[in-house]
C-alpha positions in Angstrom: -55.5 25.9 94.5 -55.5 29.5 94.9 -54.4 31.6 92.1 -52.2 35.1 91.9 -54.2 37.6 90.6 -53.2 39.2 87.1 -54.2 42.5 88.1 -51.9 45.6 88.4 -52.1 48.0 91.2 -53.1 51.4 90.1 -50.5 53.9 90.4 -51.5 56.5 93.2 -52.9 59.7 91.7 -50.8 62.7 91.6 -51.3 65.2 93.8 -52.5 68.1 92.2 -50.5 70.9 94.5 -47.2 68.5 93.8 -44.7 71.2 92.1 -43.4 68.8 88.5 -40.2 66.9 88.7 -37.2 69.3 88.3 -34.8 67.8 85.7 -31.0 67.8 87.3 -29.4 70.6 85.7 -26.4 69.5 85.5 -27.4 66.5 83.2 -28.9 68.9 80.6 -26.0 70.6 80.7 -23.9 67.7 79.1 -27.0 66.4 77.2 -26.4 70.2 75.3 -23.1 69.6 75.1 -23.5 66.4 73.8 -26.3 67.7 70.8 -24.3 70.8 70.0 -21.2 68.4 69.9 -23.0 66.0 67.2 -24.2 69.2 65.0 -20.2 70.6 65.2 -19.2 66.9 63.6 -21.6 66.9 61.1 -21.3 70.4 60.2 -24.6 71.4 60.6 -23.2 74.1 62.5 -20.9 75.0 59.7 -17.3 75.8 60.9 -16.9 79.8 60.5 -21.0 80.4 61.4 -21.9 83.2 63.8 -25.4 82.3 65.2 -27.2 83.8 68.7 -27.7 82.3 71.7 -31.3 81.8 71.1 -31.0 80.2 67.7 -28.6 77.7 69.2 -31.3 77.0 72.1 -33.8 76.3 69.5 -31.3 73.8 67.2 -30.8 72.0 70.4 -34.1 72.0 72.3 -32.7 73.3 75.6 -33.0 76.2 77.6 -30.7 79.0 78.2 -28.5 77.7 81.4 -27.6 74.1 79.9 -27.0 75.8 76.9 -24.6 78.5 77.9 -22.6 75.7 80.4 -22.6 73.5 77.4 -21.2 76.9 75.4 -18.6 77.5 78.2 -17.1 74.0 77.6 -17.2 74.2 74.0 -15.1 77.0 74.2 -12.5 75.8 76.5 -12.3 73.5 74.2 -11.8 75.9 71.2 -14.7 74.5 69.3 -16.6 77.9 69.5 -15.9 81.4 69.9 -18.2 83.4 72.2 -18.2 87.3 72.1 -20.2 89.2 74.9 -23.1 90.7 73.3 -22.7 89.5 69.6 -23.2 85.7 70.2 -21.3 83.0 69.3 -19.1 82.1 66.3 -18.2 78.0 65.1 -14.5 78.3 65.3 -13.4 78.1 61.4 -11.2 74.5 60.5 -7.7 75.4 60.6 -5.7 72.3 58.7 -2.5 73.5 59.7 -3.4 73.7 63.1 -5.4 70.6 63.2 -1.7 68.9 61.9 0.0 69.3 65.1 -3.3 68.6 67.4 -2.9 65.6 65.7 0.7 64.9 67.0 -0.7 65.8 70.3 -3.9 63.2 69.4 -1.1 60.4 68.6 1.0 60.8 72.0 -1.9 60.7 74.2 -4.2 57.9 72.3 -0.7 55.9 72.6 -0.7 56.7 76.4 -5.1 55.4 76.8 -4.1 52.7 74.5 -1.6 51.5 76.4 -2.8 51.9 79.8 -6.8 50.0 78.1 -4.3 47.3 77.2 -3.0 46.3 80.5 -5.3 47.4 83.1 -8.8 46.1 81.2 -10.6 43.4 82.7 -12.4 40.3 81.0 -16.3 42.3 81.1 -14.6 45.3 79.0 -12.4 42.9 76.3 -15.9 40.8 76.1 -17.8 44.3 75.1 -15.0 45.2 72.5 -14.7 42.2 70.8 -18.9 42.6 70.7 -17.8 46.1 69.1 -15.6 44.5 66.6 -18.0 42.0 65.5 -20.2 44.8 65.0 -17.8 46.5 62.7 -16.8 43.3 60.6 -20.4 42.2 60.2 -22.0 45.5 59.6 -19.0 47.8 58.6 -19.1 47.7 54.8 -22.7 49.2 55.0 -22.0 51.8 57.8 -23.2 55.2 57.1 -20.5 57.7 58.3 -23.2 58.7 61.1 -23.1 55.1 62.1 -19.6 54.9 62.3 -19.1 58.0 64.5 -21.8 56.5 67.0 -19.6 53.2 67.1 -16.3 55.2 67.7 -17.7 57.0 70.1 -18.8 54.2 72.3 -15.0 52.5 71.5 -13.2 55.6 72.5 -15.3 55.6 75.8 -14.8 52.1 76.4 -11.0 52.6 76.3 -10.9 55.7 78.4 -12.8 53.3 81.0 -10.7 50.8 80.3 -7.2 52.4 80.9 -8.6 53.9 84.7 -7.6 57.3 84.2 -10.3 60.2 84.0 -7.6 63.0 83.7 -7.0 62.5 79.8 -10.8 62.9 79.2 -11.4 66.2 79.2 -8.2 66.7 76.8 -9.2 63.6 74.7 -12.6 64.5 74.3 -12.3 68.2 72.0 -9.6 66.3 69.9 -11.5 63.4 69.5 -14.3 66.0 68.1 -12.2 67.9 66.5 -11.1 64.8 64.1 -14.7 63.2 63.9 -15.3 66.2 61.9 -12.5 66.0 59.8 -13.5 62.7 58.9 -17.0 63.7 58.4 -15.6 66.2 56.0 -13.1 64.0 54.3 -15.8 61.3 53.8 -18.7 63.5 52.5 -16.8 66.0 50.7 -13.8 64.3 49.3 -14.3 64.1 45.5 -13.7 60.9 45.3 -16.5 59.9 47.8 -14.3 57.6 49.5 -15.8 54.8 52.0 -15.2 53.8 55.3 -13.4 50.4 54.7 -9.7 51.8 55.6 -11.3 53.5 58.7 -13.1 50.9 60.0 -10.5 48.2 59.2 -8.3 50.5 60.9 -10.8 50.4 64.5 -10.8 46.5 64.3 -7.1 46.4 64.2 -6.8 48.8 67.4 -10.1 46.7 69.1 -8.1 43.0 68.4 -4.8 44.0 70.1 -5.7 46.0 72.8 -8.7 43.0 73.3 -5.3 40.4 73.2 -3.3 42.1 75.7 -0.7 42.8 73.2 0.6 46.1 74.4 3.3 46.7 71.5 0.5 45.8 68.1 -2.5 47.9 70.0 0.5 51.2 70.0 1.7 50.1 66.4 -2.3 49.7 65.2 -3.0 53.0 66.9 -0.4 54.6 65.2 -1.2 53.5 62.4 -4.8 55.1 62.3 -3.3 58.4 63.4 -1.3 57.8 59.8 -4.6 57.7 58.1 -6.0 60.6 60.0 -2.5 62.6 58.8 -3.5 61.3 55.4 -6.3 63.0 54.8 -5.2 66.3 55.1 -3.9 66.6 51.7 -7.1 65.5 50.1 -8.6 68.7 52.6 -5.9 70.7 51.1 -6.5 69.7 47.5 -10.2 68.9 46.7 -12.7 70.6 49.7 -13.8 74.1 49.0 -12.0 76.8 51.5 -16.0 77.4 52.1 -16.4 74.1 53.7 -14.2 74.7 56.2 -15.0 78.3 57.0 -18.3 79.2 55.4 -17.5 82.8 56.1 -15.6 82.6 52.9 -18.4 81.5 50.6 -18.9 85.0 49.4 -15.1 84.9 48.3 -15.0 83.2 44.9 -12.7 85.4 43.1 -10.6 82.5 42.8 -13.0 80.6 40.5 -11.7 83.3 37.6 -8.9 80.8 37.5 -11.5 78.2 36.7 -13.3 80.3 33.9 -9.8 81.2 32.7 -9.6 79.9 29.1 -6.5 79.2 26.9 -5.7 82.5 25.1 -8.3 84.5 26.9 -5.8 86.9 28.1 -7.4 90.5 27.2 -4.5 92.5 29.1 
């Protein structure tokens, strides 16, 4: 009985006048969006930082054309600040601002929420309750890095889910913009407070919208938009005005009050 040979065909050599294999430009574009994007949430480019083009290039091991599309993007979507000539500046945290994008956040993840709700099919509720297994089994030990890579890939699997691409490009800055908040909240907060409300809060959004139950995936969405609200007054209170604009870490004046002790007027 004949056998098949085990052998593998050599691949054919390359030819040696062949120019490389071009990379599609537009894919480095949003890989440099994506890498810049992850360094913004973790606040590795601090908030208030003024850095060149070339440094950012470097940070993000891309060249100059994805890197400046990426730039373009990230300023549309206010994240950075780009002055011709001077470079580029992180856009400072603004809490009060961030308040009402949050309102805005609330109205349109009601609108995604809804719309995942009734138009996903069976392959897309199979891969979120995969998700939310994921976050019961593994949650209580999730680094905050972790978590952001898991809500990522829910937030994506709800846009896809509720069939329309025009909220993406609005969702997406926001849902940036709050990652980081979170970041900050859960690595600066005094208290050092864990991700059990937050994730509790994902697997509450993930079961209703997974059960078709339009009215508890809204009510479960709103309420993690409660919790987001929530932790602006722990912001407020207990994160250095540094942290959120490192611009200002030359400003301590403010730590007199600190040093101040009973009596120790000298006026």
């Amino acid at each position: 009985m004949a056998t098949r040979s085990t052998a593998r065909t050599a691949p054919p050599a390359a030819d040696a006048g062949a120019p490389a294999p071009r990379r599609n430009p537009a894919n480095q574009s949003d890989q440099a969006y994506e890498r810049i994007e992850e360094l913004l949430i973790c606040c590795k480019l601090a908030p208030g930082r003024f850095l060149a083009t070339h440094e950012l290039q470097t940070m993000v091991g891309y060249g100059r054309t994805p890197v400046h599309q990426a730039l373009n993007r990230l300023a549309a979507d206010t994240l950075v600040q780009i002055t011709p000539r001077h470079g580029i500046r992180i856009t400072p945290i603004d809490l009060t601002r961030d308040r009402v994008l949050l309102r805005l956040r609330r109205d349109m993840e009601r609108f995604v929420i809804r719309l995942a709700t009734e138009r996903s099919g069976a392959s897309e509720r199979n891969r979120m309750q995969h998700i939310k297994r994921q976050l019961i089994e593994h949650g209580a030990h999730m680094t905050i890095e972790q978590f952001n890579v898991a809500d990522r890939l829910i937030d994506q699997l709800f846009l896809a889910a509720a069939q329309e691409p025009f909220v993406e490009g609005t969702l997406r800055p926001l849902h940036t913009i709050f990652r980081r908040i979170g970041w900050i909240y859960h690595m600066h907060a005094p208290d050092k407070v864990d991700l059990q409300r937050t994730v509790a809060g994902h697997i509450s959004v993930i079961s209703a919208v997974a059960s078709g139950d339009v009215d508890s995936a809204i009510a479960a969405s709103d309420g993690l938009m409660d919790f987001v609200d929530s932790m602006f007054a722990v912001l407020e209170r207990d994160v250095p005005p540094s942290t959120l604009d490192c611009s200002l870490d030359g400003d301590d004046s403010y730590l007199a009050l600190d040093q101040a002790k009973p009596g120790g007027d000298t006026a």
